[in-house]
C-alpha positions in Angstrom: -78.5 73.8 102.2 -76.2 73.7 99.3 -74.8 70.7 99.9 -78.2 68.8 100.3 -79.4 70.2 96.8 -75.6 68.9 95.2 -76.6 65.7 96.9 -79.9 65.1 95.5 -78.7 66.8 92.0 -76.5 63.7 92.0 -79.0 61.2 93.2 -81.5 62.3 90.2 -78.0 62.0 87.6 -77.3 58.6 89.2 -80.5 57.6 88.9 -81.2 58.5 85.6 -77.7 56.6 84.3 -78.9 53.6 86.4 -81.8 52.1 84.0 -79.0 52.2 81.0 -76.3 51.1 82.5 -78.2 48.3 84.0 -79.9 47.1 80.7 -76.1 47.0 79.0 -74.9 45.0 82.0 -77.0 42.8 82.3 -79.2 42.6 79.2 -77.1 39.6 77.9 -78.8 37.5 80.5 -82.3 37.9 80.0 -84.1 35.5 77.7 -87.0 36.9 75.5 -90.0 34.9 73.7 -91.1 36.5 70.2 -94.4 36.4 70.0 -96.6 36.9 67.3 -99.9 39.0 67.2 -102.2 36.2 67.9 -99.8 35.2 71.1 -98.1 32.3 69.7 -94.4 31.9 70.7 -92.1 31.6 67.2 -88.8 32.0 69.2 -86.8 32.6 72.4 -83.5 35.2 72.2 -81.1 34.9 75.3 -80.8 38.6 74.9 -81.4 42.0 74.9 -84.5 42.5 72.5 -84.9 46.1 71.0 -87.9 47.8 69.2 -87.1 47.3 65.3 -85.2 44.5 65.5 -85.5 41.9 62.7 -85.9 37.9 63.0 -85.7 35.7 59.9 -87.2 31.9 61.2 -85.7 28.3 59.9 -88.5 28.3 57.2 -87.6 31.7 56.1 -90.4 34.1 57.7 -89.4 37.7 58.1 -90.6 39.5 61.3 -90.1 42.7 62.9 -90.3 43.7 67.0 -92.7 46.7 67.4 -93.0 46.5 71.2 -91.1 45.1 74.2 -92.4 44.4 77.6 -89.6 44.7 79.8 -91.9 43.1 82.9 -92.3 39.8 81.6 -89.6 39.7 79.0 -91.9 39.4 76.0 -91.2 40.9 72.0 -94.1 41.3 70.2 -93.7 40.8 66.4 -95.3 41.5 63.3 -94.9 39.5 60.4 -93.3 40.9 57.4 -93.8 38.1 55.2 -91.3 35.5 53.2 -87.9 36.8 53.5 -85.7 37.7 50.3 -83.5 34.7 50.5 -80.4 34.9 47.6 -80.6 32.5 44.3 -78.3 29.5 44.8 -79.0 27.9 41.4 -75.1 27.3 41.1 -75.6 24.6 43.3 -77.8 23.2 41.1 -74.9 22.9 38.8 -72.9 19.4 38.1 -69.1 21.8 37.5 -67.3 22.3 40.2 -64.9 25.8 40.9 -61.4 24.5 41.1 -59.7 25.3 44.6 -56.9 26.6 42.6 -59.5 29.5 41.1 -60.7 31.0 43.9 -57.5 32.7 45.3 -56.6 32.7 48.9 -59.4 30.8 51.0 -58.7 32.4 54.4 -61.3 32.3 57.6 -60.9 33.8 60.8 -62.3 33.1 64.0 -62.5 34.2 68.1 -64.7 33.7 70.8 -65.7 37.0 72.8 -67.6 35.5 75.4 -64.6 33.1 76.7 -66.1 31.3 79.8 -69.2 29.5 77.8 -69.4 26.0 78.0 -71.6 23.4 78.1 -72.9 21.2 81.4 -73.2 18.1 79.0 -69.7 17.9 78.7 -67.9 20.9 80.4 -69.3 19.9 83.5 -70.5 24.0 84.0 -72.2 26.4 82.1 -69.2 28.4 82.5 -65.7 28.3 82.9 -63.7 31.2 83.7 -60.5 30.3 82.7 -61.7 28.6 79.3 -64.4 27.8 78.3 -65.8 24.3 76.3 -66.4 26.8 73.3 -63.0 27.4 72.4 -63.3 23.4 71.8 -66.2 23.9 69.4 -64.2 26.8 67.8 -61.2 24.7 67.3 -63.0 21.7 65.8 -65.2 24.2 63.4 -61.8 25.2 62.3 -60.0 22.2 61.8 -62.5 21.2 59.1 -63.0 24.0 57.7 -59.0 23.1 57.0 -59.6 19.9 55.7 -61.6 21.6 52.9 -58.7 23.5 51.8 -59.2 26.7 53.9 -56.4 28.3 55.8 -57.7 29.5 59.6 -56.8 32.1 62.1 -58.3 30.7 65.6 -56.8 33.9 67.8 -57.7 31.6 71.4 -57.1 35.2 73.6 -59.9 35.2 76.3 -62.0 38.5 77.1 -63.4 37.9 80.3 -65.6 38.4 82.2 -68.7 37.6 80.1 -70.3 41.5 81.0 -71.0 44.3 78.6 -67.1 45.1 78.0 -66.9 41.6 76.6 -66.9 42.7 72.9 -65.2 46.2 73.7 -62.2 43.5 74.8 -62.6 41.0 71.8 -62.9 44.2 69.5 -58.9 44.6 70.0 -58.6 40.5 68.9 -61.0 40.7 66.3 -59.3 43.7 64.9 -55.9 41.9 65.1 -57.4 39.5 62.6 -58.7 41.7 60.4 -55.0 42.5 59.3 -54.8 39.3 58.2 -57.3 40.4 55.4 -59.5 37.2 56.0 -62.4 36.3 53.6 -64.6 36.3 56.1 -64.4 36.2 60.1 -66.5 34.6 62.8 -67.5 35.4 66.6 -68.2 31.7 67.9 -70.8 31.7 70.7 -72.9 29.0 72.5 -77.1 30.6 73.4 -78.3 30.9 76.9 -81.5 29.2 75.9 -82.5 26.8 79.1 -84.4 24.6 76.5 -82.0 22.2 74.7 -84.6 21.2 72.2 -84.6 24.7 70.5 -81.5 23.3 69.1 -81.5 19.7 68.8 -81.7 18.4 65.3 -81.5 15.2 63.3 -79.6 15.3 60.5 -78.9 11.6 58.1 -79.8 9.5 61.5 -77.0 11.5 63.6 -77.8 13.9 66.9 -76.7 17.4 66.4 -77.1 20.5 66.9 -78.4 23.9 64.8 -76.9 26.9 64.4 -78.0 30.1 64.8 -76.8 33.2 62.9 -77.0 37.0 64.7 -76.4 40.3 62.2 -75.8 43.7 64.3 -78.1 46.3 62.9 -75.8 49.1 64.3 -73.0 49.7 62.1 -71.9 50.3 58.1 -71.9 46.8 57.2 -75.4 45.7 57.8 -76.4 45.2 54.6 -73.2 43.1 54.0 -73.3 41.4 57.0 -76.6 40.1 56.4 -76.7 39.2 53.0 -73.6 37.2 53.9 -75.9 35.5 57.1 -78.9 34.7 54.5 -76.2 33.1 51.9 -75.3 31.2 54.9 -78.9 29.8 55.4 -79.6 29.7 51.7 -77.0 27.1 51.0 -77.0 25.4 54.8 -81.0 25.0 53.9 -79.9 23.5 50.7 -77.1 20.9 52.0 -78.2 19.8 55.6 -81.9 20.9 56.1 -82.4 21.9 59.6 -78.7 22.9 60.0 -78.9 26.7 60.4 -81.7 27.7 63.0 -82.4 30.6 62.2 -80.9 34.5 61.8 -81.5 37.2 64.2 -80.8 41.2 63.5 -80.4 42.9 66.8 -79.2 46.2 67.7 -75.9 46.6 68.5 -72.8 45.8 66.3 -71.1 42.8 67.5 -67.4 44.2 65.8 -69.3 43.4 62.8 -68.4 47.0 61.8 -64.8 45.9 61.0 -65.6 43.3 58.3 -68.5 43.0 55.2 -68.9 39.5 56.2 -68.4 39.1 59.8 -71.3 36.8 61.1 -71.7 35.4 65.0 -72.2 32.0 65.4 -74.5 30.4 67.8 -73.1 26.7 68.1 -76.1 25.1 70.4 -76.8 25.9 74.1 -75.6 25.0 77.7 -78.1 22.6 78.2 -77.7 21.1 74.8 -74.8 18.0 75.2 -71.6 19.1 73.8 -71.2 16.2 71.2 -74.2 16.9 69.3 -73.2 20.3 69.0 -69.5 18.8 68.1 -71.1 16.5 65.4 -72.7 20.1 63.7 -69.0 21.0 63.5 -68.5 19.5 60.3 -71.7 20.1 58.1 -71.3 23.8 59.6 -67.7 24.1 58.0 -69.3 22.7 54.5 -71.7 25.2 54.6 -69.1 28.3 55.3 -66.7 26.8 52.9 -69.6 26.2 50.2 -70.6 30.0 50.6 -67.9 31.4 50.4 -65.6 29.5 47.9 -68.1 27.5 45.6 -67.2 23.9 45.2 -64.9 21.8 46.1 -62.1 19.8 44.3 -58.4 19.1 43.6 -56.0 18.6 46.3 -58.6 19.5 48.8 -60.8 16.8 47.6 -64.3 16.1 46.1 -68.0 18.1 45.8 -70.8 18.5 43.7 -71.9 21.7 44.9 -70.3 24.1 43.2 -69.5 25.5 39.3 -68.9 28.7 37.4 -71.7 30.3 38.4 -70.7 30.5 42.0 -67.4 32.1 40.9 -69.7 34.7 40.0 -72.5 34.9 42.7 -70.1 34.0 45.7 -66.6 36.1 44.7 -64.0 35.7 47.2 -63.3 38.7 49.0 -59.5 39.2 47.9 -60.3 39.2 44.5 -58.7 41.9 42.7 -57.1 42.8 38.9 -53.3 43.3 40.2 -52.2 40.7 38.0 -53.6 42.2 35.1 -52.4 45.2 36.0 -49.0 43.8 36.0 -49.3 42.5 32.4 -50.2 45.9 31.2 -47.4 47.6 32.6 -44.7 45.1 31.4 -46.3 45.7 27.6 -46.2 49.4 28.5 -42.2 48.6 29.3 -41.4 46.2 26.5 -42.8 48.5 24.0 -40.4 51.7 25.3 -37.6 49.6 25.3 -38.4 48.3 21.9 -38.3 52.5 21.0 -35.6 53.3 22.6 -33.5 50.0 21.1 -34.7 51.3 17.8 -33.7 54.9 18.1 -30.3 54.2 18.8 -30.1 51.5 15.6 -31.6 54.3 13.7 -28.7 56.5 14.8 -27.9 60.0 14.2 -28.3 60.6 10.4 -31.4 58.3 9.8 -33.9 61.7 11.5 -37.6 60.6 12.6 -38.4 58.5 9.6 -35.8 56.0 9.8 -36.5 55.6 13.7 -40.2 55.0 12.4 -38.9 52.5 10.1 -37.1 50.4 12.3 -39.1 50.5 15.7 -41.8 49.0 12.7 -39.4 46.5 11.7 -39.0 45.1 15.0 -42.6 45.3 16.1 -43.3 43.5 12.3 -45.3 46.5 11.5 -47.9 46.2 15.0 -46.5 49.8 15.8 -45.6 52.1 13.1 -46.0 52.2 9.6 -45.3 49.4 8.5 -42.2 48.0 6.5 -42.5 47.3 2.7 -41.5 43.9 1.5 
């Protein structure tokens, strides 16, 4: 009898873990429609969707999930109204910020779901040993280092694409951290099965959007999304269309380690892989543009950038060491200069001839100083 009533104890506890575990597992795969309180459809998430999650849309409309229906995989929304986007007006600006000015310009990047891919090109959806997106996240790089920017592309895999996927990555992202990067990107491909979610136009050539996600679940939330919405602010600004959109879902992505850790959605699976390829490049603009202000010098030309971006858009290594420096060598010169002058002064002179020559060689800065 005691054993039967162990038994069932465990069937209940086994049970009751089963709904969780199964929703981590396998949440990843679902795909969700927003939809808005008069029914209309204003997004689709290849994801988990939580209650308070947060959706910012391509024209900037702020919206919040209230209730999920985990039957038929529906979010409803309400909308919160325009989002509070950040002033770009720098761009606006004809000056341009010097490379030179900005400091180190370092980005780093990974990919925690290693097997995505796309058909239209990959020939799969997913690739197990490598997947097509460690192509996009090469390319992204590459011109982000034509711009003048120095990358860290750590290519370590993390499979299998399950819900230990960014426990894995977490190590490799953390690895890169050390590197004390300006800022640091997950690059992802969506699940969405509709490639026209993300087909764009942009200057007469096929690409692809990009869409921006922001963990709600750890310390740098605020950071992290600020960061996103500076992304869209100046993406909207230099290739309309470019960034889809931003979602705020719950979990934390390793966006815990960095203020401005963003993932990156480049395109779908069903989307073909040289459109999203062709986004590549107006993508890295837009991350270099944000984070470093314009471009010029050595690393070559843009009118996107001026002063006031040196202030609105501050690299993330910025600091006062060298000033510090300078103070401490005029902290040194000047006791050398004492001591120097206490042993000219030398024994019989007392305190006032010491005065009288550390003024002398100061030409009266320190001291009383000397009569003429």
């Amino acid at each position: 009898m005691k054993r039967l009533v162990l038994l069932l104890v465990l069937l209940l506890l086994l049970g009751m873990c089963l709904p969780a575990w199964a929703e981590d597992a396998e949440g990843s795969e679902m795909l969700y429609s927003l939809v808005d309180e008069s029914g209309v459809v204003i997004a689709s998430i290849h994801g988990h969707c939580s209650e308070g999650d947060e959706y910012i849309s391509g024209d900037n409309r702020q919206y919040r999930v209230t209730q999920v229906n985990e039957n038929d995989h529906t979010a409803l929304v309400e909308d919160l109204g325009d989002a509070e986007m950040p002033s770009i007006s720098w761009m606006d600006e004809n000056e341009s910020v010097p490379v030179s000015a900005v400091g180190k310009r370092k980005i780093a990047l990974y990919c925690t779901h290693s097997d995505e891919s796309y058909i239209k090109g990959d020939g799969t959806e997913s690739d197990e040993q490598k997947g097509g997106i460690y192509d996009i996240a090469g390319m992204f790089g590459e011109k982000l280092e034509k711009l003048g920017a120095t990358v860290e592309f750590n290519t370590e895999t993390h499979h299998p694409h399950d819900a230990g996927a960014y426990r894995r990555s977490r190590q490799t992202a953390m690895s890169l951290i050390k590197t004390q990067p300006n800022a640091i990107f997950d690059i992802h491909r969506d699940g969405i099965p509709d490639p026209d979610e993300y087909a764009v136009t942009i200057g007469d050539k096929p690409m692809s959007k990009v869409r921006l996600l922001v963990g709600k679940s750890n310390q740098n939330k605020d950071a992290n999304l600020a960061f996103a919405k500076q992304i869209k602010a100046v993406g909207d600004k230099v290739y309309p269309g470019l960034i889809k959109d931003i979602y705020i879902g719950k979990g934390t992505y390793n966006q815990d380690l960095a203020p401005r850790s963003v993932l990156l959605e480049f395109g779908t699976h069903t989307l073909p892989k040289e459109r999203v390829e062709a986004s590549t490049g107006p993508m890295a603009e837009v991350i270099y543009k944000t984070l470093f202000g314009g471009i010029v010098g050595s690393a070559g030309a843009s009118d996107a950038g001026s002063k006031k971006a040196a202030e609105t858009s501050k690299p993330a290594t910025e600091s006062n060491e060298g000033s510090g420096a300078a103070v401490w060598l005029i902290v040194a010169l000047v006791i050398g200069l004492g001591v120097f002058a206490f042993l000219s002064a030398g024994k019989s002179g007392g305190m006032e001839k010491w005065k009288r020559s550390f003024s002398e060689m100061t030409g009266g800065l320190i001291g009383k100083k000397p009569k003429k």
